[in-house]
N, C-alpha and C positions, 0 to 999 in steps of 0.2 A: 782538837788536833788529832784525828785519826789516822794517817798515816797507815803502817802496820801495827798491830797488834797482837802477842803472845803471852799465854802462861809463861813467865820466866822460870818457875819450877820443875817443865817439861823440858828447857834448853840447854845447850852444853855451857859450864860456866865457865868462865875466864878464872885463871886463879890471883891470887892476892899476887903482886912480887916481891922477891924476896929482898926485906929490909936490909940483910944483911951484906948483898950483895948489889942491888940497884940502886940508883940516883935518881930521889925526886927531879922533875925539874921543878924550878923558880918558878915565880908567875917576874915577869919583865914589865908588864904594864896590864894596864885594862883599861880600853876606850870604847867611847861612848857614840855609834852609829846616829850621822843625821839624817832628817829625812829629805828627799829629793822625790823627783820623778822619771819616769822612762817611757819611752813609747808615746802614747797618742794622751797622755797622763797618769801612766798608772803610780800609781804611791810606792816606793820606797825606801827600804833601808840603807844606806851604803856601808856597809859590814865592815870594811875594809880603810874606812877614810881615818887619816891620819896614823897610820901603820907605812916605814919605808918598803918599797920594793925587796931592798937587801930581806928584809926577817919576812915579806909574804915569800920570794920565791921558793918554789913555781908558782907560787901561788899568782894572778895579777888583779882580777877585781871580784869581789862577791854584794850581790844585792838579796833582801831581806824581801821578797814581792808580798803587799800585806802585810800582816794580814787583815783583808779587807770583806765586810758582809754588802757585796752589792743587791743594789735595789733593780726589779726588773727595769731594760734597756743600759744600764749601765756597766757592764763587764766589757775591758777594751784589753788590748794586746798591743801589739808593735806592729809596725809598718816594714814591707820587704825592704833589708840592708843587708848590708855586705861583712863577709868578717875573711881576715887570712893571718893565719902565723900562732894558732890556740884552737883550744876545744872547751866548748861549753858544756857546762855539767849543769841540767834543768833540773830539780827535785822537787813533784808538787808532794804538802804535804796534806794538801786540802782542797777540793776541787778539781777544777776540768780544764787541760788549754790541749790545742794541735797546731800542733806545727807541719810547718811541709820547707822544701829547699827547690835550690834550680839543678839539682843533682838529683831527682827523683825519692831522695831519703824523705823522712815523715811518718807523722802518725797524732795517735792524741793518749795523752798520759794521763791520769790519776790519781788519786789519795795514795800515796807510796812508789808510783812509780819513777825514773828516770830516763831522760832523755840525755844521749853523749855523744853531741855534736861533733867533731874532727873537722874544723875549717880548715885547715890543711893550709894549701894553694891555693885555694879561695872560694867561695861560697856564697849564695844569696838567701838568703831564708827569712819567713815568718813565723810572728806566736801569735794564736787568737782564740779568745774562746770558742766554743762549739754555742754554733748557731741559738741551740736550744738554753744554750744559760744565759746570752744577752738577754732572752725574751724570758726568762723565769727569774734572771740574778740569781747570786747564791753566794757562798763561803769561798773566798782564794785566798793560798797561802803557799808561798813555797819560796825554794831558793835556788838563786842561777848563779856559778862559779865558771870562773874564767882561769883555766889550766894553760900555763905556757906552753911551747914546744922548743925542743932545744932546735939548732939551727940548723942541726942536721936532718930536722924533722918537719922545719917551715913549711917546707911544697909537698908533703904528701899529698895524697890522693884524699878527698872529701869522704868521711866516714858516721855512717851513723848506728848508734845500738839503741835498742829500747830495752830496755830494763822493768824489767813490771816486778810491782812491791814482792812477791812471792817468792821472787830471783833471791833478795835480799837475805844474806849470812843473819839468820838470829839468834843471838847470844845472850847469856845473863851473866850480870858480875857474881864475882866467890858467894855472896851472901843472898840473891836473886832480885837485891832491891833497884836494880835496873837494867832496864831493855835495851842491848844494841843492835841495832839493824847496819850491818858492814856493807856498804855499797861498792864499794872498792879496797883495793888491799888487804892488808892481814891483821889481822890480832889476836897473839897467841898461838896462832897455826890457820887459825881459821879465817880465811877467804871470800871477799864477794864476789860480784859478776863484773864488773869493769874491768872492761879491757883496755891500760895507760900506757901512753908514747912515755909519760912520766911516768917515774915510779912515785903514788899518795898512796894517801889513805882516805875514804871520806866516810864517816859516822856516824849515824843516829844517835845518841842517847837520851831515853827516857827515864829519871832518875826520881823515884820515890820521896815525898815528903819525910826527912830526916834521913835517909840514906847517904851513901860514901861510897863513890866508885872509884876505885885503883885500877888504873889499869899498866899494861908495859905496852914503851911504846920505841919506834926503832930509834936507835940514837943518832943516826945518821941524818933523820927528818928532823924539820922542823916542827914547831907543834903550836897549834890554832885551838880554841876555843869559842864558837859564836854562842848566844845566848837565845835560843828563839822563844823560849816562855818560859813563867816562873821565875823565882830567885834562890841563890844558894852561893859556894862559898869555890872559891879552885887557891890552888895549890895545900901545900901543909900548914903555911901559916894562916889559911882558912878569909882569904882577902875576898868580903862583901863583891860579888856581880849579878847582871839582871839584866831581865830584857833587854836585846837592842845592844850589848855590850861584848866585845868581844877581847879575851884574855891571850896573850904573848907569850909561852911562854920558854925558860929559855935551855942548857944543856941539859943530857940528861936520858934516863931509859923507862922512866915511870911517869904518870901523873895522877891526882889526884881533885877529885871535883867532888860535891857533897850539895846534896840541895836542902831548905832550910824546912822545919817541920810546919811552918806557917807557911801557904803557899797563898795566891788571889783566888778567889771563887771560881771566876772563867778559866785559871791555867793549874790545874793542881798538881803536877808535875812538874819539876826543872827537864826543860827541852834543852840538848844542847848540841850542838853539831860541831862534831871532833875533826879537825882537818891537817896532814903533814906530810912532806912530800921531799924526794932529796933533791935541794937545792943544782938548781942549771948553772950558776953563777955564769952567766952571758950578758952584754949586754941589752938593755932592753930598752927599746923607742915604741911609744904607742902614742898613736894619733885615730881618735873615735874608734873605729870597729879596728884596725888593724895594729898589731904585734907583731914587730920585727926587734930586729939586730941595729939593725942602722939607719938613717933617715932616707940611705939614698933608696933601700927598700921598702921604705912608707910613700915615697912619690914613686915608686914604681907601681906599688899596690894599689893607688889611687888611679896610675894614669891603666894601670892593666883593669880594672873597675868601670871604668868610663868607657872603653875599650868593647865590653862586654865580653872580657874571657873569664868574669866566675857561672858562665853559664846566664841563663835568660830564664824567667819569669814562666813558670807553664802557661800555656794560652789560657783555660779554661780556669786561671787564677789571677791571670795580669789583671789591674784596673782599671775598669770602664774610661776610656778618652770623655774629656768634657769638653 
């Protein structure tokens, strides 16, 4: 899992918070992600499943892509579809895809970098790998989040940023025994490069065999825990989670996560992707790729889809009539 990589000893640390004055939060729950598929079949986490809307927002759906060691010919992506009413947050953290849109945005990301979609008013776009990994195969992993937009923010204009892993805020906790890579928002003062319609936070951390990372976190957000490798322990009362599991947790201005001194050979680190955002409380109707307010604007986004007003297919990318 390479991603980014830093001497934690060269970075500015986060410091402890003060006991005397901050509130753990709870852990609320810990569930256990099943697997599914996307696209043309690619394998699956669903990060997100059986968690209500109420405690993700903003949050709305997050998938676990991987992690998979493809054999050559078989690295697949998605097929061009539609999205309106959210932004997708792509994070590989292992491997190669490119994406492109019918708005001209695009590119292709890598081991740490991010892609932040803005479907706005609406957009067409693909993921696929590059040419050269279907015919070599190799290592994918990464994760793609689904950021609402509140409703005053549905029809913007289609936005895209690339974020490459170097962008990324890196930090070390009080003691240095783990690495955050801040992709967006803040911790502790310190800032990533995501630029949010919402106000999150989204997190790398890589937390050292027997290590304990405290961190402060805003109390206004909500607070996510996913588990991408390794095992270790979240909250204060130190409650067992692992791969594929993602932890709830509830009021509050601190947290705390600890990974266990025994890790698997393949993942010797607890990975875990810290995620909180201030809730939109709107209501929310989602039918396949679109996120609205209310039904009557899911048949709107359907029939304006059909329509062809998220834009058209570049010529030199549409597919071949048969």
């Amino acid at each position: 899992m390479p991603a980014i990589t830093a001497d934690t000893l060269t970075l500015p640390r986060v410091p402890v918070p003060d006991r005397a004055t901050s509130t753990q939060r709870p852990v609320r729950s810990v569930t256990s992600a099943p697997v599914g598929f996307e696209g043309d079949g690619f394998p699956v986490r669903r990060g997100f499943a059986g968690v209500s809307h109420t405690d993700l927002d903003p949050f709305i759906h997050m998938d676990q892509m991987g992690e998979v060691d493809w054999a050559p010919g078989e690295p697949m992506g998605t097929p061009w579809h539609p999205h309106r009413g959210f932004e997708t947050v792509t994070y590989i953290i292992d491997g190669t895809i490119e994406h492109n849109d019918s708005h001209g945005g695009g590119g292709t990301i890598t081991n740490g970098d991010t892609q932040w979609m803005t479907a706005g008013s609406g957009i067409l776009h693909i993921e696929k790998p590059p040419e050269h990994l279907v015919v070599s195969g190799g290592m994918f992993h990464g994760i793609q989040l689904w950021v609402n937009l509140p409703h005053a923010s549905k029809y913007v204009t289609p936005r895209y940023q690339d974020i490459r892993a170097k962008q990324a805020r890196l930090l070390s906790s009080a003691d240095g025994g783990a690495l955050l890579r801040v992709i967006a928002g803040d911790i502790a003062g310190y800032t990533g490069p995501g630029t949010t319609h919402t106000p999150i936070t989204v997190v790398h951390a890589t937390i050292s065999p027997g290590a304990c990372l405290e961190l402060p976190w805003q109390a206004d957000f909500n607070s996510l825990a996913y588990v991408l490798a390794g095992n270790g322990t979240v909250g204060t009362a130190a409650q067992p989670f692992h791969k594929g599991q993602l932890a709830l947790f509830g009021a509050g201005d601190a947290l705390t996560l600890s990974a266990k001194r025994s890790q698997p050979a393949p993942e010797p680190n607890l990975e875990v992707l810290l995620l909180g955002g201030r809730p939109i409380r709107e209501p929310v109707v989602q039918s396949g790729p679109f996120v609205m307010n209310t039904r009557q604007e899911i048949v709107q986004a359907y029939e304006d889809y059909r329509a062809g007003r998220f834009g058209v297919i570049p010529t030199e990318r549409a597919p071949h009539p048969r």
